[in-house]
Backbone as CSV, one residue per row, in Angstrom:
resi,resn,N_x,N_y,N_z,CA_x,CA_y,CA_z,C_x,C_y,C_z
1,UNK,58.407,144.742,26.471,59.140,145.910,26.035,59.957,145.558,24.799
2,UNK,59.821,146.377,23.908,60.690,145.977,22.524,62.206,146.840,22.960
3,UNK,62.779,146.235,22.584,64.775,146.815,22.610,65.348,146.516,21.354
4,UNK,64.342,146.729,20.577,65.378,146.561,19.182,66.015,148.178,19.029
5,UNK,64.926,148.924,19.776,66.023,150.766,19.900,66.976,150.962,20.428
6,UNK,66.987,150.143,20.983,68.291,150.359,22.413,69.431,149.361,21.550
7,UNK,69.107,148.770,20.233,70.481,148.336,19.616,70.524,149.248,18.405
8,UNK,70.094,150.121,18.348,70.330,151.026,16.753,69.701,150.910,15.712
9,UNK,68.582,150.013,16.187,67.728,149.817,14.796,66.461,150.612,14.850
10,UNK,66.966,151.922,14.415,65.594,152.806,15.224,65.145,152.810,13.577
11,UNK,63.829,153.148,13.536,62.869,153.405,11.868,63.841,154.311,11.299
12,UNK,63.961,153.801,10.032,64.635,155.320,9.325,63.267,156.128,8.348
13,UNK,63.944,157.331,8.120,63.144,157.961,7.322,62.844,157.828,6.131
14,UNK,61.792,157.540,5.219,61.461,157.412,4.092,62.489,158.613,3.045
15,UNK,62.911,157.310,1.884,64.243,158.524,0.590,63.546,159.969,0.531
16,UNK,62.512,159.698,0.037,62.145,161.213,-0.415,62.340,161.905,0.889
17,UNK,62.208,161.849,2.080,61.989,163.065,3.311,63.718,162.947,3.085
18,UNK,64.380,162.629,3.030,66.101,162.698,3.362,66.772,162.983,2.814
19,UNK,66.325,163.030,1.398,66.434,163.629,0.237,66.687,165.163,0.081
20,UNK,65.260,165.944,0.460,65.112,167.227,0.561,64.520,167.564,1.882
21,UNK,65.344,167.147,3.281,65.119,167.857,4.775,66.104,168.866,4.862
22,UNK,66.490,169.222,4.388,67.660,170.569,4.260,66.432,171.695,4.069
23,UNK,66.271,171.253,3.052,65.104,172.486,2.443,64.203,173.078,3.380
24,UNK,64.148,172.240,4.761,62.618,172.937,5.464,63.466,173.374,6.783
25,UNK,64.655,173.653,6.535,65.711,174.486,7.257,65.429,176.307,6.327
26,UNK,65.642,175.988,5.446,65.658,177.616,4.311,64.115,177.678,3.871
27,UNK,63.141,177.039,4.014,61.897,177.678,4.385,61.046,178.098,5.686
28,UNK,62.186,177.799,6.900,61.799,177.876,8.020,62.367,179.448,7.961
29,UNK,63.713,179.585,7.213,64.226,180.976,7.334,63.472,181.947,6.454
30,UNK,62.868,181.853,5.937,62.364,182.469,4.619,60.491,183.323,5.400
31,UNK,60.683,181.956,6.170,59.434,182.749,6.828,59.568,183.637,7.869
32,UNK,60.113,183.285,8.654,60.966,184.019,9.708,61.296,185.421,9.126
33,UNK,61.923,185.418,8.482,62.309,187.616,7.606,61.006,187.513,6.570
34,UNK,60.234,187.108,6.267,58.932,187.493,6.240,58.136,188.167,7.229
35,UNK,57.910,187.122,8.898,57.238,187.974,9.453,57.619,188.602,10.611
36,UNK,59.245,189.288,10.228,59.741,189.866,10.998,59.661,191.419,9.964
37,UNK,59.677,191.106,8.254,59.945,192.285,7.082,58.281,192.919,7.502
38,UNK,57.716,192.197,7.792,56.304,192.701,7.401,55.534,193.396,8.635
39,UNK,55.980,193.313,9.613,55.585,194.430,10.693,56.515,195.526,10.795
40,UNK,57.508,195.495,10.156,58.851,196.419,9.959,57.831,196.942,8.304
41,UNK,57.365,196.710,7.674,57.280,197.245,6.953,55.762,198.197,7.229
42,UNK,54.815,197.891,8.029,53.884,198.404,9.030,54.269,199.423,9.591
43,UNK,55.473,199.151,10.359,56.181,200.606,11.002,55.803,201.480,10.329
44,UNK,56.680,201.708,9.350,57.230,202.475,8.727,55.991,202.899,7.501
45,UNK,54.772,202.535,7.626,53.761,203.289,7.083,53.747,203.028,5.071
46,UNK,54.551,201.774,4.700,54.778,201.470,3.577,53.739,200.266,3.062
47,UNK,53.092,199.430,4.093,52.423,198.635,3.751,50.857,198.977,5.012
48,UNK,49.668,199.116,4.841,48.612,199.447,5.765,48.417,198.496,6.929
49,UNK,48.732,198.765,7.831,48.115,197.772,8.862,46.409,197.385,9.245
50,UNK,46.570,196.215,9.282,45.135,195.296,8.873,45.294,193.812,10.054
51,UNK,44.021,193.508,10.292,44.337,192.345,10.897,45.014,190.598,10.468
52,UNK,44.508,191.369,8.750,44.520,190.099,7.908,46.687,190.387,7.934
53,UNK,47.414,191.429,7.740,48.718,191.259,7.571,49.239,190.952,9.128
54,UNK,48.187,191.345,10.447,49.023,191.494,11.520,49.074,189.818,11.990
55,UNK,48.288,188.668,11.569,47.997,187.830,11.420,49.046,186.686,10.713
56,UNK,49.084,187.255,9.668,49.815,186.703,8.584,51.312,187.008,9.088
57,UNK,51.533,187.521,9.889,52.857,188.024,10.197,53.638,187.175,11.210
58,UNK,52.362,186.926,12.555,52.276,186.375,13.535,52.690,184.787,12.937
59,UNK,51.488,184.421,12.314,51.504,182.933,11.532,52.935,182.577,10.789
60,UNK,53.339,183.502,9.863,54.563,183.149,9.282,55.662,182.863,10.382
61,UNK,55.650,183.622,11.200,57.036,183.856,12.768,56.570,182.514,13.323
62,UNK,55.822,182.112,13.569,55.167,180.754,14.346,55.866,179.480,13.550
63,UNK,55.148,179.496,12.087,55.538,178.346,11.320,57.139,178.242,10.639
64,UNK,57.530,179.784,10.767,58.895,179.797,10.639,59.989,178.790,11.763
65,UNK,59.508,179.280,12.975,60.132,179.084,14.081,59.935,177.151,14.121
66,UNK,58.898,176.895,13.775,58.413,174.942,13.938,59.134,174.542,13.072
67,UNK,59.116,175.037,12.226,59.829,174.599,10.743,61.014,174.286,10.821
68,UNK,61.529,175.479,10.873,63.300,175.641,11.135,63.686,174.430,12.415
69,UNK,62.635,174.532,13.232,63.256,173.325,14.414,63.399,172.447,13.898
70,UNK,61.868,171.803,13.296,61.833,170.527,12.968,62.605,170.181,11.640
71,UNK,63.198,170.832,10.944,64.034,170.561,10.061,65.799,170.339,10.663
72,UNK,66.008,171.441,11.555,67.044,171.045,12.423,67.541,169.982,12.489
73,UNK,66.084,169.479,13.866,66.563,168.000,14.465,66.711,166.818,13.364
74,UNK,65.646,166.928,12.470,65.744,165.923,11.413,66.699,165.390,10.477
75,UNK,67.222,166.995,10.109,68.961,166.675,9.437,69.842,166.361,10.386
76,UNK,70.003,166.479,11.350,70.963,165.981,12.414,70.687,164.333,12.877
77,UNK,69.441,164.117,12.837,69.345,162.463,12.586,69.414,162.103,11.688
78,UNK,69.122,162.675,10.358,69.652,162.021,9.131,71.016,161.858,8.878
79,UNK,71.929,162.839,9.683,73.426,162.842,9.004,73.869,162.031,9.990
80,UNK,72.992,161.801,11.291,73.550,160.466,12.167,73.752,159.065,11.857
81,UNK,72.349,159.199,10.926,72.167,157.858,10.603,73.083,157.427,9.393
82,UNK,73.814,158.023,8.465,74.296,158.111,7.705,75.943,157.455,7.931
């Protein structure tokens, strides 16, 4: 069993990811009122409903939602490690 984790020497993240992990916090949001704007905009008979937008809507809310997590946890271990 390795225990070099269990003393704090866990891998850190490569500069560039730590650099700009903030950022995939405000593209996690960006998608999110995308595909929440775009079946709201379906409603309301302003944009045609299609499988290709009902899709694209679904997909954006999905990758919004992973995104935003995984950017979360990541800045919160980055500002730990810090």
């Amino acid at each position: 069993m390795d225990y070099r984790y269990y003393r704090g020497d866990r891998p850190k993240l490569p500069n560039k990811w730590v650099k700009h992990i903030h950022k995939l916090r405000y593209i996690g949001t960006l998608m999110l009122l995308g595909g929440v704007l775009l079946p709201w905009l379906m409603v309301l008979d302003i944009v045609e409903t299609s499988y290709f937008w009902n899709f694209l809507s679904m997909g954006l809310i999905s990758l919004g939602i992973m995104s935003y997590i995984i950017g979360f946890v990541y800045n919160s271990y980055v500002d730990r490690a810090d």
